[in-house]
Each structure stands twice: as C-alpha cells, then as structure tokens.
PAKOLVEX-608667 format. One record per residue (C-alpha): residue in three letters; x, y, z; residue number from 1. Coordinates in Angstrom, 3 decimals, decimal comma. Example, Ala and Ser with C-alpha at 12.3 -4.5 7.8 and 13.67 -1.06 7.14 Angstrom:
% PAKOLVEX-608667
VOBA   nuza         xx         yy         zz   torti
VOBA    ALA     12,300     -4,500      7,800       1
VOBA    SER     13,670     -1,060      7,140       2
END
This chain:
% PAKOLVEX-608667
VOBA   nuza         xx         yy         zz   torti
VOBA    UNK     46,958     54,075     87,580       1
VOBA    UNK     44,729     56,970     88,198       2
VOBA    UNK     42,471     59,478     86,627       3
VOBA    UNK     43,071     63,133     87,065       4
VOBA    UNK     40,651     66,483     86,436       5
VOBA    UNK     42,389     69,361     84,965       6
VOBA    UNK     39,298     70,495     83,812       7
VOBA    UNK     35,717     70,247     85,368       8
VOBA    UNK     33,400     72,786     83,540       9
VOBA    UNK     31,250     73,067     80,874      10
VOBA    UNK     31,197     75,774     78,199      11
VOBA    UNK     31,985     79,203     79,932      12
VOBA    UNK     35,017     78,472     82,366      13
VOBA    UNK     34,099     79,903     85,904      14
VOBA    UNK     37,093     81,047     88,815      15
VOBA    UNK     37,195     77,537     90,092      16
VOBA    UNK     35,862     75,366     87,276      17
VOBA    UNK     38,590     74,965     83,750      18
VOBA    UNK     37,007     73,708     80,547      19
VOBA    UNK     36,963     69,785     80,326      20
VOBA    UNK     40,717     67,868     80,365      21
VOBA    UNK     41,637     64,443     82,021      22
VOBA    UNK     44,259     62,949     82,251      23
VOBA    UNK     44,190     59,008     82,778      24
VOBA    UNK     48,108     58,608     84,500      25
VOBA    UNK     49,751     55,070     83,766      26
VOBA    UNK     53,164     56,153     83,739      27
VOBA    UNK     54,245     53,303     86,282      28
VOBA    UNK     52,285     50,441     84,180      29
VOBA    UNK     53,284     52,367     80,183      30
VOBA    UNK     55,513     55,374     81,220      31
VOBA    UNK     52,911     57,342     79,653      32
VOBA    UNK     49,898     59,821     80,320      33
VOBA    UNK     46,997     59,661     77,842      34
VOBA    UNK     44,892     63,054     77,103      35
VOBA    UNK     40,782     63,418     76,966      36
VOBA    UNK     40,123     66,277     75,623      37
VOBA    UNK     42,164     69,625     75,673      38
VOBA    UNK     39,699     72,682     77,338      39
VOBA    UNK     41,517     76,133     77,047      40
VOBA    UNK     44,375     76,851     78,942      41
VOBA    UNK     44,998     73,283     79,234      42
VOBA    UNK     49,146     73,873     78,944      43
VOBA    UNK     48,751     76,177     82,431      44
VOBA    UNK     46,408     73,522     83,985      45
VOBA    UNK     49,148     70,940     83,323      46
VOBA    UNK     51,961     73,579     84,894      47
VOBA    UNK     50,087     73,149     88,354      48
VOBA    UNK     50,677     69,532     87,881      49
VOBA    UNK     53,711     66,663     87,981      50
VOBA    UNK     52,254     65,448     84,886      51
VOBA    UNK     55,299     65,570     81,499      52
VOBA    UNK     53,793     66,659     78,621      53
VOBA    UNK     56,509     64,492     76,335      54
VOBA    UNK     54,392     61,504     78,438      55
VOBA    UNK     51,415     62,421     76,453      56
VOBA    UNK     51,620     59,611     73,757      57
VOBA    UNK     48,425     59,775     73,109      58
VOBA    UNK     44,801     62,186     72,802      59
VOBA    UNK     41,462     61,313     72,257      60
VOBA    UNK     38,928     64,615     71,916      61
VOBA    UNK     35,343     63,576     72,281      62
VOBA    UNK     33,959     65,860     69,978      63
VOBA    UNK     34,352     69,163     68,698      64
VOBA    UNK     33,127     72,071     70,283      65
VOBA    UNK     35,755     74,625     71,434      66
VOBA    UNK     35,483     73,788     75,576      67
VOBA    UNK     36,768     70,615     74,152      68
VOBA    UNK     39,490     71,531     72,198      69
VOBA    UNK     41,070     75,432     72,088      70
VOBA    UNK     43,963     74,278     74,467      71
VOBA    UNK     45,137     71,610     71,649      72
VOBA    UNK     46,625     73,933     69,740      73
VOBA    UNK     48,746     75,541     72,747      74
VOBA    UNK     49,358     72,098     74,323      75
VOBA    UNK     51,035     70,725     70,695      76
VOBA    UNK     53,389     73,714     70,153      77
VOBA    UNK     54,547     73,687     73,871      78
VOBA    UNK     54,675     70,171     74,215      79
VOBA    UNK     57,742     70,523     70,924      80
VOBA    UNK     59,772     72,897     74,065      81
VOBA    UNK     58,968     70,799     76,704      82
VOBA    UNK     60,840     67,395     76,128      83
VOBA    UNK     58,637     66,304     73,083      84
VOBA    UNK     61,418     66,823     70,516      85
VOBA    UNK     61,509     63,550     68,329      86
VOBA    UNK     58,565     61,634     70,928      87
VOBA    UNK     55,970     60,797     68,329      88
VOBA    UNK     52,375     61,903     69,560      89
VOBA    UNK     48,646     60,178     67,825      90
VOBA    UNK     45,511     62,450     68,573      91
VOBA    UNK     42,170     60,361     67,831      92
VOBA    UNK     39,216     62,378     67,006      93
VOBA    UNK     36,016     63,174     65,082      94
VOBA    UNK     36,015     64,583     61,194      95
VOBA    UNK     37,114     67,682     60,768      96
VOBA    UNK     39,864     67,814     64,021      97
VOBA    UNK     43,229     67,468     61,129      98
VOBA    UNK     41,521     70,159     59,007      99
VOBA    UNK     41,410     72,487     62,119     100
VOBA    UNK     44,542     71,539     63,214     101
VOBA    UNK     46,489     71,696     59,922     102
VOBA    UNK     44,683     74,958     59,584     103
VOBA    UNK     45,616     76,779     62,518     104
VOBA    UNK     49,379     75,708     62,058     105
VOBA    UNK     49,590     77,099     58,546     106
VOBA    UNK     47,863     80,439     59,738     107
VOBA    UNK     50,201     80,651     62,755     108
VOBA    UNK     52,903     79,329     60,850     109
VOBA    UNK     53,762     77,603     63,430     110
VOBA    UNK     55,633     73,798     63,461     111
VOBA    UNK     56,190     71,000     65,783     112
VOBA    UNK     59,652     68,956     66,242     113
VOBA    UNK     57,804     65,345     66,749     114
VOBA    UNK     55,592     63,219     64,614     115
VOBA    UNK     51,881     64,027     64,731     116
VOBA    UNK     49,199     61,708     63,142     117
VOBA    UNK     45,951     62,312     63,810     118
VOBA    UNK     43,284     59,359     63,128     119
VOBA    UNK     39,535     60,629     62,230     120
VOBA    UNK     37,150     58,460     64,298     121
VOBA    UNK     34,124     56,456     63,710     122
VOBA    UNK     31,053     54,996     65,195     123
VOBA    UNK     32,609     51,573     67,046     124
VOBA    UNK     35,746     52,047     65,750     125
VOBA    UNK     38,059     49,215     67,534     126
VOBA    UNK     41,634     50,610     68,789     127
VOBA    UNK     44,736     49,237     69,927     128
VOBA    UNK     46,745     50,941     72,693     129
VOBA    UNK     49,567     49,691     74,899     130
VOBA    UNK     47,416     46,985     76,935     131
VOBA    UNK     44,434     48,616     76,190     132
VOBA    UNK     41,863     47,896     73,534     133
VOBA    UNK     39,392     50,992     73,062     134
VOBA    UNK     36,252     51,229     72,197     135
VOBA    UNK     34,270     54,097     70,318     136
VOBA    UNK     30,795     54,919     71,201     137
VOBA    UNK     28,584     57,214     69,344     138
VOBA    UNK     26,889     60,125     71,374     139
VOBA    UNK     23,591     62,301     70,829     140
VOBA    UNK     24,814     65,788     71,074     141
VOBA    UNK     23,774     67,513     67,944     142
VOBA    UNK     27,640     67,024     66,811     143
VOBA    UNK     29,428     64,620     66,098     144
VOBA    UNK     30,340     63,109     69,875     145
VOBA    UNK     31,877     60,032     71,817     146
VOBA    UNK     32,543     58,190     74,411     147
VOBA    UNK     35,793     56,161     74,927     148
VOBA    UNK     35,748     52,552     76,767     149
VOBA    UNK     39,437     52,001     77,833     150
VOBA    UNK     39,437     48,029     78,628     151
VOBA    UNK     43,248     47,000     79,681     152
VOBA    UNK     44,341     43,601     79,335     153
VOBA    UNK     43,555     40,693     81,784     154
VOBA    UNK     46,401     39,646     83,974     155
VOBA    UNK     47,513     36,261     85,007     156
VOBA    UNK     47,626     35,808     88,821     157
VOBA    UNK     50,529     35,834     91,097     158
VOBA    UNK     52,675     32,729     90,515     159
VOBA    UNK     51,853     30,530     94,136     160
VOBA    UNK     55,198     30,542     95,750     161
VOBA    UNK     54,393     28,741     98,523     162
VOBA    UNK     53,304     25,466     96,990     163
VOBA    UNK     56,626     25,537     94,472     164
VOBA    UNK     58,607     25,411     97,790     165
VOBA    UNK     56,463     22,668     99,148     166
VOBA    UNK     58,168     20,642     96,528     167
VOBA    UNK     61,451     21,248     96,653     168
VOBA    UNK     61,580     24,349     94,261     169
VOBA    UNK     63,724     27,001     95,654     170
VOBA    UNK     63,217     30,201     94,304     171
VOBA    UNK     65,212     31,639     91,414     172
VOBA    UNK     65,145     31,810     87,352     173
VOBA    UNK     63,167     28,728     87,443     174
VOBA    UNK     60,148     30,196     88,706     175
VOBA    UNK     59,466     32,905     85,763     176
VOBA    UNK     59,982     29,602     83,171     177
VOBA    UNK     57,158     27,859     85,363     178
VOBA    UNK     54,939     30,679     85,041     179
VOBA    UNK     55,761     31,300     81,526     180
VOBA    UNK     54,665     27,440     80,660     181
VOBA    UNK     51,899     25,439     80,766     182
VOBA    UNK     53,282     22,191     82,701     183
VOBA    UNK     56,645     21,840     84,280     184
VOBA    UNK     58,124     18,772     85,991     185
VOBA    UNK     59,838     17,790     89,690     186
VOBA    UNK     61,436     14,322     89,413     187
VOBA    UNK     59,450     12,117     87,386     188
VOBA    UNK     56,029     14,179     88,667     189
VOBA    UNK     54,603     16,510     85,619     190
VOBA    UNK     52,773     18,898     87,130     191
VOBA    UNK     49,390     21,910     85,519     192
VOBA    UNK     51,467     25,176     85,999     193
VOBA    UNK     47,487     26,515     86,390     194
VOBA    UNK     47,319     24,864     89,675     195
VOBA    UNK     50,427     27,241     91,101     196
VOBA    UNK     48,849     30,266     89,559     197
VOBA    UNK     46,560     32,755     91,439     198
VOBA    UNK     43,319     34,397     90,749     199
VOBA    UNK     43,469     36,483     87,636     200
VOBA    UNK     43,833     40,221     87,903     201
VOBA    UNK     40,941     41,598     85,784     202
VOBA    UNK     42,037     44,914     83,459     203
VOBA    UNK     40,478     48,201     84,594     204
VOBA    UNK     37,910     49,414     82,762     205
VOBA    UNK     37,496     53,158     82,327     206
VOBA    UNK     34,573     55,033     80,220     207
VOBA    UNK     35,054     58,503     79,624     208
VOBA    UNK     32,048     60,795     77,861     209
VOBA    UNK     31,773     63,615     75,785     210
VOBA    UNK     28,489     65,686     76,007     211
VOBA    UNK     25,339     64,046     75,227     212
VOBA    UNK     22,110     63,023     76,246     213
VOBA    UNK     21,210     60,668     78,583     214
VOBA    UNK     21,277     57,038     77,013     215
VOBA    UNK     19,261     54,570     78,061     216
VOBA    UNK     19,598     52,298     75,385     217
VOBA    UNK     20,415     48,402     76,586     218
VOBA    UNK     23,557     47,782     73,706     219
VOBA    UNK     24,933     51,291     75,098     220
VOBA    UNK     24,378     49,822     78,778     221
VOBA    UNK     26,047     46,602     78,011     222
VOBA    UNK     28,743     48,345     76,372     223
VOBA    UNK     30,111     50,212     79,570     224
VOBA    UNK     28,262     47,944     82,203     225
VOBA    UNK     31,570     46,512     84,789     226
VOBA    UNK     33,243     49,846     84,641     227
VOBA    UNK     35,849     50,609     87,028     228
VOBA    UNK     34,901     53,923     86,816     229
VOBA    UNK     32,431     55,772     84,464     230
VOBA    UNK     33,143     59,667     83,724     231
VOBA    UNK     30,018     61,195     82,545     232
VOBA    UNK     28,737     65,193     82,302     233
VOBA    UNK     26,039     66,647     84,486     234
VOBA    UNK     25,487     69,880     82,823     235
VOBA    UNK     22,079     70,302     84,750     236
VOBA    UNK     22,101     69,558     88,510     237
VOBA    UNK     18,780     70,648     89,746     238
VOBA    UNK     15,535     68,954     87,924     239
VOBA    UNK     15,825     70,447     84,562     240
VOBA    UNK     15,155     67,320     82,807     241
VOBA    UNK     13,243     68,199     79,748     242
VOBA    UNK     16,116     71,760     79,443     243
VOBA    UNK     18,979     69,524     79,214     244
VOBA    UNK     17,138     66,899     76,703     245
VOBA    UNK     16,962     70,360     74,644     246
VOBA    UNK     20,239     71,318     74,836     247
VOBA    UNK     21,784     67,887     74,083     248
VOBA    UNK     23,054     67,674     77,734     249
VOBA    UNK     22,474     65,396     80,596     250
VOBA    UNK     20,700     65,922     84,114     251
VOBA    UNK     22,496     64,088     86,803     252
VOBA    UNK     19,558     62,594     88,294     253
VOBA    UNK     18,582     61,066     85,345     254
VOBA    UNK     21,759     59,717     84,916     255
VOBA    UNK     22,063     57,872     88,291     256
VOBA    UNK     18,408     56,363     87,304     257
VOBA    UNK     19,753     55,256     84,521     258
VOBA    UNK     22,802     53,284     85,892     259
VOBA    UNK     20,982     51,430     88,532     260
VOBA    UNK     20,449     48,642     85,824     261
VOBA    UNK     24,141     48,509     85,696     262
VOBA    UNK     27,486     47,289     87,465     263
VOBA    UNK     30,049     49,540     87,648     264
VOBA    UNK     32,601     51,131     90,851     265
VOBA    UNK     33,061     54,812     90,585     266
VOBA    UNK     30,310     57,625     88,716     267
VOBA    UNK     32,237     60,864     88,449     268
VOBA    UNK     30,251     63,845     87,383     269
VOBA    UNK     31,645     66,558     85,078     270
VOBA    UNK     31,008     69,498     82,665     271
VOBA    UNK     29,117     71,131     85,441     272
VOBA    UNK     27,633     74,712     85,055     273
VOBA    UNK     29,252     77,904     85,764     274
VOBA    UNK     25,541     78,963     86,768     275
VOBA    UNK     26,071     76,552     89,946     276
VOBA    UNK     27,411     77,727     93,300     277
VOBA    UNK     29,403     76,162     95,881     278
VOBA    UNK     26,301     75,791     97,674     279
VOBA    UNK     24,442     74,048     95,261     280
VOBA    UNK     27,027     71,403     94,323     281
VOBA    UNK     27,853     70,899     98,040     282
VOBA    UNK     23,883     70,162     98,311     283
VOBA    UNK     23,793     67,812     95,234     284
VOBA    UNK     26,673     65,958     96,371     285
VOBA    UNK     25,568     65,291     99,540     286
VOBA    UNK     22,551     63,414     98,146     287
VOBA    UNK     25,269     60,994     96,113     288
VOBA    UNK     25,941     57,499     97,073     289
VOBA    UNK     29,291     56,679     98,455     290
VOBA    UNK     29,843     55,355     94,300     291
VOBA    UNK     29,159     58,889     92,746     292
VOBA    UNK     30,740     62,142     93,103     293
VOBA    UNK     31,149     65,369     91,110     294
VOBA    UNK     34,738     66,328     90,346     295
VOBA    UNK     36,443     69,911     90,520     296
VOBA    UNK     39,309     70,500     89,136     297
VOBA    UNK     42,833     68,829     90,012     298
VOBA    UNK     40,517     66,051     91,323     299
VOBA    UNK     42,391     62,777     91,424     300
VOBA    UNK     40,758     59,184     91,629     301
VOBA    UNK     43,235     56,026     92,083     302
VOBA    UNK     42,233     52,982     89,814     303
VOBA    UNK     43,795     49,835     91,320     304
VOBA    UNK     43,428     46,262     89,607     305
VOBA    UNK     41,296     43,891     90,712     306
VOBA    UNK     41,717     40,190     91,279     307
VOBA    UNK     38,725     38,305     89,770     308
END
C-alpha cells in the first residue's frame, strides 16, 4: 500500500504545485485505488501516472470548495472511456456534492456507462470499505469540511511453521485448516492453534484532512492519535498564526505543536501556497523532523503493515 500526491496546492494552482488529489494505492491488497479529493485537471495528473482510473472504486471529497472538486466532473466522464464501462463507482461527500454533480451532467448533457451513487456525509458517520472501516471527522473551515480516518483490519500473524514441523506436521493443506481453527490435534495431544500463531499484524491507519483550522481538541486527538501516517494542510508556512486562524487555514508550526501530545509515524504537509518559493519550502523543510515532510506533487509514501 502507498499514498500518492497528484495534487499538492492550495487554491490558485502554481507551475509546480496541482490543486489537492491523493490517491491511497491498494491495488495488490483490494485491486483498487481510492480517490481524496479531485483538484482540476485531476484526469491529466492521473495520465502522468500508472494509476487505472476503472481502479477507482471509490472517492471521498473533503469538502466543497472548487480546488477540491472541478476535476470530478472530468475524471467521471473519462473514467466511462477508460475501462470503467459497467465498474460501479461510490463518491462520499458533504451536502450539496449530488446536486452539483447531477447538475453539471444535465447542463452538459453528458452520461456515464457505470453505476454512480453518491452518499451525502455526516459528522462521525461510520463506513464500511473493503477491510477498512472509516471514520468521519468534522472540520472548522467556514464550510462544511472533513477529515477521513482509514483504519484497515487487524491481521492474524504468520502461522509458526517451524514448531508444526517439530511435531511431525509436514507442510501441506493441513496447515491453512490449523490456522483457520482454534485447536487441532497430533496423536492423542490437542494442541491452542494460538500458540503456533505469530504476532498480529496491526491495520494501517491513514488520516487524510480537508482544510481547517488547527484542532487541538483532546476527542479530535484521540481520534487520529496511532496514525500510520497523518495528511494535513499547511496553507501558511512562515509565522502567520493569527492570518491562517482568519482564513480557516492551518500554520504548520502550529500544527507540529499540536501533535507532540500524540503517536503517530509519518506528518505530510499539503495545500501549500502558491505565494511560497522553492526557497522557502526548502528552508521550512529543513527545520522538519525526520517524521514530517511537505509533499509536491507525484510524491509517493509506502505504508507497510506493522506487526504489533
């Protein structure tokens, strides 16, 4: 599994710097690639790319304004020329997104040769995807905004070869029906299949923001606290805490503050400024911890499981 930038920008694209995408890639664990957000241009982003856009199952747009979502539109009608024809395809998303979509089809005229349903999100809203149960988290950005907690399912451990064969147990089908049970027997000797097993493989844990302002709040902390990796803007770069608290944005200072009280492996900063140069992102990130960067665009970031 990994997590891929398409787009890295905030509001006003720049030369180097799309409007927000990512792309988290399990195609080898769900043969699928699932969508955050669609920034304009996001169909020519994706050409630059190995990524199949009729393994897009499934988009989730963190809120509404239009660096988050004028490449949906685009995306949907190539995706139906592009080996999407019968694949259905959910989009998650705040009020309003099926009104704008249904909209700008009927104004276009234009029509799609899949299934589309599109579910209207709420505050905490509980989903169910593949092995993944996600989580909905409420934002403050002046519109309606979220974050999305992607926990996949725990894993048992490795079945312990080694001590099967110390008893006589050569591999072969056997083995699977051991792990699949709780005892199993040798001879007259019943034996705790949880005694062959391995350490569990803990799910990844991914939390991916819309804009907002900082959150400080300890149910919010708890909430993504153990992330394997934590995507979260930095609009502001440069000490402009009380501008970005104005503009419903996030400094990136205050952020890192902020998630000392937590655990988590990987902070990757996005929705950064056009107004930034080279220069000054090369001098923030310098200042980051070995656990923090900021992304550009096409960035990729592997997300391997973790034995607990």
């Amino acid at each position: 599994m990994k997590f891929t930038v398409l787009g890295s920008g905030a509001g006003l694209p720049s030369k180097d710097r799309n409007t927000q995408s990512f792309v988290i890639d399990c195609v080898l664990e769900y043969n699928e690639y699932i969508l955050i957000d669609a920034g304009e241009a996001l169909q020519h982003r994706i050409l630059h790319t190995h990524i199949k856009p009729s393994k897009i199952k499934n988009i989730f747009i963190t809120h509404l304004h239009g660096d988050h979502i004028f490449g949906l539109p685009g995306f949907l009608s190539s995706r139906a020329f592009q080996g999407g024809e019968g694949i259905p395809l959910k989009i998650y998303g705040p009020k309003g997104l099926a009104e704008w979509l249904q909209t700008t089809f009927r104004i276009s005229e234009s029509t799609l040769n899949y299934p589309l349903e599109i579910v209207e999100i709420t505050p905490h809203m509980n989903l169910r995807l593949n092995n993944f149960d996600v989580h909905v988290v409420p934002l403050s950005h002046g519109i309606e905004s979220y974050a999305f907690i992607f926990k996949e399912d725990d894993k048992i451990g490795e079945l312990q070869t080694d001590k099967l064969r110390e008893l006589g147990l050569k591999p072969g089908p056997v083995y699977g029906e051991i792990k699949s049970s709780d005892t199993f027997a040798v001879g007259d000797t019943v034996y705790n299949t949880s005694d062959f097993i391995g350490e569990t493989i803990r799910g990844r844990k991914i939390t991916v923001h819309g804009d907002t302002r900082l959150n400080s709040d300890d149910e919010y902390l708890k909430l993504i606290n153990g992330s394997d990796l934590i995507v979260h803007e930095a609009t502001f770069l440069k000490e402009e805490k009380e501008k970005a608290h104005d503009y419903f944005h996030s400094e990136i200072n205050q952020v890192l503050d902020v998630f000392t009280a937590i655990n988590y492996k990987m902070l990757m900063f996005v929705h950064i400024s056009s107004r930034y140069t080279d220069e000054d992102i090369k001098e923030v990130n310098a200042d980051l911890n070995n656990r923090a960067v900021i992304a550009y665009d096409y960035f990729e970031l592997p997300i391997p499981r973790n034995v607990q």
